[in-house]
N, C-alpha and C positions, 0 to 999 in steps of 0.2 A: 656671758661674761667674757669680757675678752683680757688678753695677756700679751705682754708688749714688751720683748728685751732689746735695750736699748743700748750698742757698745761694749757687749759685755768681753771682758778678759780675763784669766784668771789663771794663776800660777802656781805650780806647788815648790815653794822658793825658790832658784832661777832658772825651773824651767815653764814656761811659760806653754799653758795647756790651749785654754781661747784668746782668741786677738779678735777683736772688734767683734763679735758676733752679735747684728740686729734682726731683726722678724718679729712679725704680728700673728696671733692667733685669735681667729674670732668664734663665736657660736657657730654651731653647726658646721667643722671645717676641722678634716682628721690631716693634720700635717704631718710625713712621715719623716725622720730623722733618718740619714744616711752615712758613711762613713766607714771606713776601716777602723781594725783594731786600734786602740789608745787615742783613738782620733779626739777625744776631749767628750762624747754623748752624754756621757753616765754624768762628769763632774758637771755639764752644762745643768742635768738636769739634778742634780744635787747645789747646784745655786738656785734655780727655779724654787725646789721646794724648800728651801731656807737652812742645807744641811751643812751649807759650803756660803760665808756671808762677808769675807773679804775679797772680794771680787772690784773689781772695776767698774764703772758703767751704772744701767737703773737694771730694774724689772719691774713692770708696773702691773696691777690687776684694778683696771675702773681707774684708773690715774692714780691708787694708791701704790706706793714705793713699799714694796714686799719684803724689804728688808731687815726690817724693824717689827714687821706686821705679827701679833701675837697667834701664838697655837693657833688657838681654838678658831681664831678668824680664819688663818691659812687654811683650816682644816677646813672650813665651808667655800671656800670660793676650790681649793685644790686637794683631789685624789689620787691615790698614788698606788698605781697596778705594778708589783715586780715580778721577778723573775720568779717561778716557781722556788720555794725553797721545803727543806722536811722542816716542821716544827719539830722544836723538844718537847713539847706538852701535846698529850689530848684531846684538842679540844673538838665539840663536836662543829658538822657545817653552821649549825643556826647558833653558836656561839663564836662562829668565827667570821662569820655577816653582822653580828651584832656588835663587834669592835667599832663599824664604822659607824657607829649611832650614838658613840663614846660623845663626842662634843654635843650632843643635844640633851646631854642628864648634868648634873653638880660631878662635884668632885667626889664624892665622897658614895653617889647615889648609883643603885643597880638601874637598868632597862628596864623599862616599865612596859605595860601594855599597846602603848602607841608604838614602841622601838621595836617590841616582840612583830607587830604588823608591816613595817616597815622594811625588816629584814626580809621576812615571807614575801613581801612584795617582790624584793628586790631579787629571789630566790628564783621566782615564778618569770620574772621577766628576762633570765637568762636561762629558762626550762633547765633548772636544777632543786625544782620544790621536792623532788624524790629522793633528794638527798637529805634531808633538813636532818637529822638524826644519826648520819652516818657518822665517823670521825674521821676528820678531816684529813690526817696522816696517812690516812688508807686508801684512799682516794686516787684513782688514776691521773696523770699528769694532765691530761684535757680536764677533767672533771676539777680537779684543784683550781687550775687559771680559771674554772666558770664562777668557781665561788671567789674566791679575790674580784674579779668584775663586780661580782653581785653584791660586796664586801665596800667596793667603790661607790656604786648605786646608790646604797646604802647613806651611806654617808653624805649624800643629799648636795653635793657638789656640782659642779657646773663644768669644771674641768678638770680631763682627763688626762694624768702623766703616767707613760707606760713604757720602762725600760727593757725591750729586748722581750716580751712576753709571750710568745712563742716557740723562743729557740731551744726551749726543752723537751719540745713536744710532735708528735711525728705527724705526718704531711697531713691527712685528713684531720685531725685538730687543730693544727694551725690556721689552714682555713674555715672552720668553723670558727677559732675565735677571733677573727679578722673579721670574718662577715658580720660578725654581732657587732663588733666592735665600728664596723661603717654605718650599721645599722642607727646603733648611741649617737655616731655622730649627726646622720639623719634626724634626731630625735630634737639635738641643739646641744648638746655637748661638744664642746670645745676637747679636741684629740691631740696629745702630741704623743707620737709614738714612736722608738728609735727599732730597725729591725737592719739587720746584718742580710738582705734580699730585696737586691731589687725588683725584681718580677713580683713580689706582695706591695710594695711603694706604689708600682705602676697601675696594677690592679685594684687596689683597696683606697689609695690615698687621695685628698682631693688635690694637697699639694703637697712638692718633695725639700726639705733643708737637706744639703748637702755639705758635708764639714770635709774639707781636708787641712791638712796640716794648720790646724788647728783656726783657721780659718772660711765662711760663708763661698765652699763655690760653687753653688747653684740654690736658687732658692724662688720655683714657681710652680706654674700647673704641672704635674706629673709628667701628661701627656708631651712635655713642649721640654722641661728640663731634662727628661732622662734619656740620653742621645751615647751611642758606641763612646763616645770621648769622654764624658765625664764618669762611663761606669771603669773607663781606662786610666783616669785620674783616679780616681777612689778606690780601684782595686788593682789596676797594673794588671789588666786582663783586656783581652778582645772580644768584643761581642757586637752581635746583628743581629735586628728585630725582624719578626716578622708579622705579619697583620694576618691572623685568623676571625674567624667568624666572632668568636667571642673579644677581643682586643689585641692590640700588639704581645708580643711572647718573645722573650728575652731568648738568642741564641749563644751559647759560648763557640768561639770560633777557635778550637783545640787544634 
C-alpha cells in the first residue's frame, strides 16, 4: 500500500512548521526521517495519521485523500509505533497486542477467538510469545517497543509510522529493534521511521527524508544522500565516513 504526501505545510498560527514537503512511500521500503530538534518530524507525522487535519497540500493512501478518511479505515491501511511510554493501567502483554485488533470486532464487542490468535501470532513474530502474561508496565524498555511492534502487526496494516522508537532504549536494543523492523520492511510493509542517528538511517534504511528548517533537504537512497554536508546542515556538526567491511561508519570529526 503505498503513501503519497503531496506539498504538505503546516503551521501552528504564524509560525510556520512544514513548507512544501513531497515524498512517496511504497511497500516494502523503510524510509528513514531525519532532522534536528523542532525540525517539524513528529507534527509531519501527526498530519500522516490524521492528528493534525489543517494542513496545506494532499496525503494520499491508494489515491484516497487521508483527510477526511474514517477511523477505522485509517486504522487498516496505517499503524502507529511510539515512543515508549509507562502506561497508567495494568495491562497484561496479550491485552496490550490485542488493542490492535480493536477495529476488526463492533463497537460494543470483546476480541474473540480469531483476535486472541492473531495477537499470539503477532507475539511470536517479534519472539515475544514468553511474554504473553507478563504486564506490560513491567517490562524492560527493549521488551515494551517489541510488544508495540507486535501491537502494530497486530492490527493487520500495511504501513508502518514509527516516531523516534528507539531513543529510549540502550545500544543493543536499538539495534535489535531496527533489525526487525528492516526485517517488516523486507516482508512489504511500507516503514516511515523518524530517528535523531544517522549511522542507524545509513545502516537500516533503504531511503533517507531529510527535513531542515522545515523544509525537504535531501530525500534518496541512503547510501547516495547522507554525505559530511548535509549531516552538517542538519546538525551543525562535522563528520567523515569511513568504509569498513560491514558499510560505511559515520565519524564525528571533534
Amino acid at each position: 500500500m503505498n503513501l503519497s504526501v503531496q506539498n504538505l505545510s503546516f503551521a501552528y498560527g504564524a509560525h510556520e512548521v512544514l513548507k512544501d514537503i513531497s515524498f512517496d512511500l511504497k511497500p516494502g521500503e523503510f524510509l528513514s526521517v531525519l532532522g534536528p530538534n523542532g525540525v517539524g518530524k513528529s507534527t509531519l507525522f501527526r498530519c500522516i495519521l490524521g492528528l493534525l487535519t489543517d494542513y496545506k497540500g494532499k496525503i494520499f493512501s491508494e489515491n484516497d485523500d487521508l483527510r477526511h478518511m474514517p477511523r477505522r479505515e485509517m486504522a487498516r491501511r496505517i499503524a502507529y509505533i511510539p515512543q515508549i511510554n509507562r502506561p497508567t493501567f495494568g495491562y497484561t502483554v496479550l491485552d496490550t497486542v490485542l488493542m490492535g485488533t480493536t477495529r476488526q470486532v463492533s463497537m460494543f464487542s470483546q476480541p474473540g477467538n480469531e483476535q486472541i490468535a492473531i495477537a499470539k501470532k503477532a507475539l511470536q513474530r517479534v519472539g515475544a510469545e514468553h511474554l504473553t502474561e507478563r504486564d506490560f508496565s513491567y517490562l524492560s524498555g527493549g521488551e515494551q517497543q517489541l510488544v508495540l511492534v507486535a501491537r502494530a502487526i497486530a492490527q493487520q496494516a500495511e504501513i508502518l509510522v514509527m516516531d523516534e522508537p528507539t531513543s529510549a532504549l540502550d545500544f543493543g536494543n536499538q539495534l535489535r529493534i531496527l533489525q526487525l523492523v528492516k526485517e517488516l520492511a523486507s516482508e512489504g510493509y511500507g516503514v516511515l521511521l523518524s530517528t535523531h542517528n544517522p549511522q542507524h538511517a545509513l545502516t537500516f534504511a533503504t531511503r533517507i527524508l531529510a527535513i531542515a528548517d522545515g523544509r525537504v533537504a535531501a530525500l534518496g537512497p541512503a547510501e547516495d544522500v547522507l554525505t559530511p554536508d548535509l549531516v552538517k546542515t542538519l546538525y551543525g556538526v562535522d563528520v567523515a565516513f569511513t568504509q569498513t567491511a560491514a558499510g560505511r561508519v559515520l565519524v564525528p570529526l571533534m
